[in-house]
N, C-alpha and C positions, 0 to 999 in steps of 0.2 A: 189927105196926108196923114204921116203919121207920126205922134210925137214918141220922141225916145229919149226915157229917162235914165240917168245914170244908176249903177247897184253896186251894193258892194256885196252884199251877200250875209248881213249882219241881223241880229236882233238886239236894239242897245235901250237904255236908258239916261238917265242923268246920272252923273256921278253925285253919288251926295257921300260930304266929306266931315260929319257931324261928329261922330264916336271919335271919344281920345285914340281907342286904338287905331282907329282910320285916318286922323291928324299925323298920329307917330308914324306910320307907314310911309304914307302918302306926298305929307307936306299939310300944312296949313291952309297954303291958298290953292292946291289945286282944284283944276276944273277942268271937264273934259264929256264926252262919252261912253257910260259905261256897257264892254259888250257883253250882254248875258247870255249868246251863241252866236257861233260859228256855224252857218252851212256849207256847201261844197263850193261856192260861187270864190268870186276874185279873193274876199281878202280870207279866206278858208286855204287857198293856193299862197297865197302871199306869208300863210302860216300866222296869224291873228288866231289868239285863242279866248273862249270864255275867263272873263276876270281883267282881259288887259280894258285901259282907259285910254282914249285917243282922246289925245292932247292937241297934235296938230292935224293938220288935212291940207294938203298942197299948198301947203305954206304960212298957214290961216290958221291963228287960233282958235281951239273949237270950246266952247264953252257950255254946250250944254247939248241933250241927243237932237233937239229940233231944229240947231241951226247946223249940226250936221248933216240932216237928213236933207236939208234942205241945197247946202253945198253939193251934196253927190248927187242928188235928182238932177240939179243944172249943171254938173260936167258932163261933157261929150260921150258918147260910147266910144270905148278902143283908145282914151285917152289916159296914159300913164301918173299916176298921182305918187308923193311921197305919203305916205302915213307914219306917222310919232307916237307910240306909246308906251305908255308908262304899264307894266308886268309884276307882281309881286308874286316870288315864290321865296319857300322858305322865310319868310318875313324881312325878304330884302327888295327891294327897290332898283324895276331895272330898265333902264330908257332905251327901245329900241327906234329901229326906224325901218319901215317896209316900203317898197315899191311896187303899187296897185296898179293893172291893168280894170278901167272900169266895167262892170259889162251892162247889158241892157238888164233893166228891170222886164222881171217875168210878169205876161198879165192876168 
């Protein structure tokens, strides 16, 4: 058999939320994923850009890149996800929300 893991199509890290100005921005207590690129895969199509921070993931707070990575490797392929992120442009603060088609992880 073969296993098939879910993709989003992301390169993320931890949100780290230490500098004042990142506090001012951001908030205080946030926590999330931060994504450092976008490639062509689902959430590249869903329009996720470098810089935004997922907050949520089908419904589940996400708190840091490993336990997202871990939530999308065990969603289904072809299953449709909300995704919640927080966007700063021009130093404002902006909560979207995207709906992700998953796809398979490339091997």
């Amino acid at each position: 058999g073969e296993i098939k893991r879910g993709w989003l199509g992301v390169v993320i890290g931890d949100f780290v939320n230490e500098s004042d100005e990142a506090r001012e921005k951001y908030g205080k207590d946030m926590k999330g994923a931060y994504v450092a690129s976008v490639g062509l895969g689902p959430a590249g199509r869903a329009g996720l850009a470098p810089g935004d921070v997922i907050v949520s993931y089908d419904g589940k707070k996400v708190n840091s890149a490993e336990l997202l990575r871990h939530m999308v490797a065990e969603t289904a392929v072809g299953k449709c996800v909300e995704v919640r992120v927080v966007r700063i442009r021009d130093d404002k603060a902006q909560s979207l929300t995207a709906d992700i088609v998953i796809g398979k992880q490339p091997k």
